[in-house]
N, C-alpha and C positions, 0 to 999 in steps of 0.2 A: 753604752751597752748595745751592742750587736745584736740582734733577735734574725732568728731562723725561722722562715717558715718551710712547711712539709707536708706532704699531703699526707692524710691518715686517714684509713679506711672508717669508715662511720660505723661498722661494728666496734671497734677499739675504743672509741669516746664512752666515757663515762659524765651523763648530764652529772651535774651535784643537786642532792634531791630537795633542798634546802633551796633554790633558785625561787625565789618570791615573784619573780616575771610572767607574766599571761600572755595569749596573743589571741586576737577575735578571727574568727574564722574568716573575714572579709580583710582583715589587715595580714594573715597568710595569705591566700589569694594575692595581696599585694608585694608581698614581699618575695615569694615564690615568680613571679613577674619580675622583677628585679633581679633577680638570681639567673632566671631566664633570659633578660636581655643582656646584664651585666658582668655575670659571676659571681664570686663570692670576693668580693676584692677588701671586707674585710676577717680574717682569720680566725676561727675559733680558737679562743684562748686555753691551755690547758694547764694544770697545776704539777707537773712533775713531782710533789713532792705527796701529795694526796690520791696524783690517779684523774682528781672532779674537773670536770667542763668548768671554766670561770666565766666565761663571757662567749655568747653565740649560739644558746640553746635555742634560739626561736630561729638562727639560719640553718642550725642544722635538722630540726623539723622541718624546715622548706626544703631543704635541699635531700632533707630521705622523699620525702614525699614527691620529689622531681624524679627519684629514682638514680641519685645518684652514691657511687659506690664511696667514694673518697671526697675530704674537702681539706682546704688548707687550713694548719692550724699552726699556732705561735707555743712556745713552751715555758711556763714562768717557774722559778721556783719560790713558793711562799708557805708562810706557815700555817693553818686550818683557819684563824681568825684573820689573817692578812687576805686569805682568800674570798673566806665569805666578805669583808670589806672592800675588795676589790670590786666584787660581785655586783655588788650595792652600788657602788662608786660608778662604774659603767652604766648603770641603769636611771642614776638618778636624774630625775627631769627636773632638779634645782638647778641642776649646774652644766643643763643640757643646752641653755640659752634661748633665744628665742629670734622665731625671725623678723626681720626690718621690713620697711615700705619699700626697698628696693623687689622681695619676694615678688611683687604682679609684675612688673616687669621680666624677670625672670623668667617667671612660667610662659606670659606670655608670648615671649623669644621660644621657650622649647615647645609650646603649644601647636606655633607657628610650625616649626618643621619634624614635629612625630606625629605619625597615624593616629588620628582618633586615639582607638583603641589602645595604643599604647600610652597617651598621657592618662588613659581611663584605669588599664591593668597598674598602671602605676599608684596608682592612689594620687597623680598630682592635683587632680579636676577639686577634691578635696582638700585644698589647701587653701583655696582661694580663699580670702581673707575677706569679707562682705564688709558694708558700712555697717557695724553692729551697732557703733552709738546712734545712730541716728535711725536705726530698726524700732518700732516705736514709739516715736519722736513726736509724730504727729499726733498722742495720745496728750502728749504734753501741751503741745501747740494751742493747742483749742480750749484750755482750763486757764482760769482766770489766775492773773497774777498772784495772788497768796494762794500757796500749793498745802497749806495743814490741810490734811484730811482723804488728800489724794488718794485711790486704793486702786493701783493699777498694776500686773506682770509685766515686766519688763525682761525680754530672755535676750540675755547677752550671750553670742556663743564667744569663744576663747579656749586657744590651749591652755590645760589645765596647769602650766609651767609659769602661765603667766595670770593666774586665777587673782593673784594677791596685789599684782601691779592696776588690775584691773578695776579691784577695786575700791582701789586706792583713788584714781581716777575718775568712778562714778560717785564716792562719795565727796569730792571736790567737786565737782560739777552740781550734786543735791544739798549742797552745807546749808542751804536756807530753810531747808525741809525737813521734815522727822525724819529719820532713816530707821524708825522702830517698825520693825516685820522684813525689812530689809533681808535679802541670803541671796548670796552667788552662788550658783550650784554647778 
């Protein structure tokens, strides 16, 4: 199947009002930044057979707010429920994936050759992935070998995509320990 994209004037867009997606005002900032270095390289989706935005509401709030007149959009035809499921389906951070150990190397490479400010307006600087297990650690270290009784926070950060792999991982690492009061949050 062939897809066309076309530029269409951002008065013409109709969001769908039903779009369950947010965006924090520091992650427009970012994204808006992105649209500014990059463009919009990917398409607002629209539903020919409804009219509704399917996918790209939060670029086309960066991109009105940049001030710009027109953005590329793709055209699908679906039916009310395939669309709000598309909708869903595009946004879902189950099936979003997650990134590898290779990520610091990467950045570091682009780190290397963008201005400051540009790996900053980017939001890359916040991607950097810290030694989370071992944040803490030394809370452990110091407590006597039989750990019942332990009552300590432990704040693991993680993308929330990968909330459940996470863990999954810290309770293999505490199996000899209570995990009653335990929460990832």
């Amino acid at each position: 199947m062939a897809l066309a994209i076309k530029l269409v004037p951002v008065t013409d867009l109709k969001p769908a009002a039903y779009n369950p997606r947010a965006i924090s005002p520091e992650s427009l900032e970012g994204l808006k930044s992105s649209l500014t270095r990059f463009g919009m390289v990917d398409p607002v989706i629209v539903n020919m057979t409804t009219g509704n935005m399917v996918g790209g509401h939060q670029r086309l709030t960066a991109a009105i707010a940049l001030g710009w007149k027109e953005v590329p959009c793709v055209h699908v035809a679906l039916s009310l429920i395939e669309e709000k499921a598309l909708n869903v389906t595009l946004n879902n951070q189950r099936i979003s994936g997650h990134f590898t150990d290779g990520l610091q190397t990467l950045l570091e490479e682009i780190r290397l050759e963008f201005e400051d400010n540009d790996f900053t307006d980017l939001k890359l600087d916040e991607l950097v992935i810290g030694d989370a297990f071992s944040e803490g650690g030394s809370h452990v270290a110091n407590t006597e070998e039989n750990l019942d009784g332990l009552k300590h926070t432990f704040k693991v950060k993680c993308p929330p995509e990968i909330k459940d792999e996470v863990l999954v991982i810290l309770k293999r690492a505490f199996i000899e320990t209570s995990l009653e009061g335990v929460e990832v949050v």
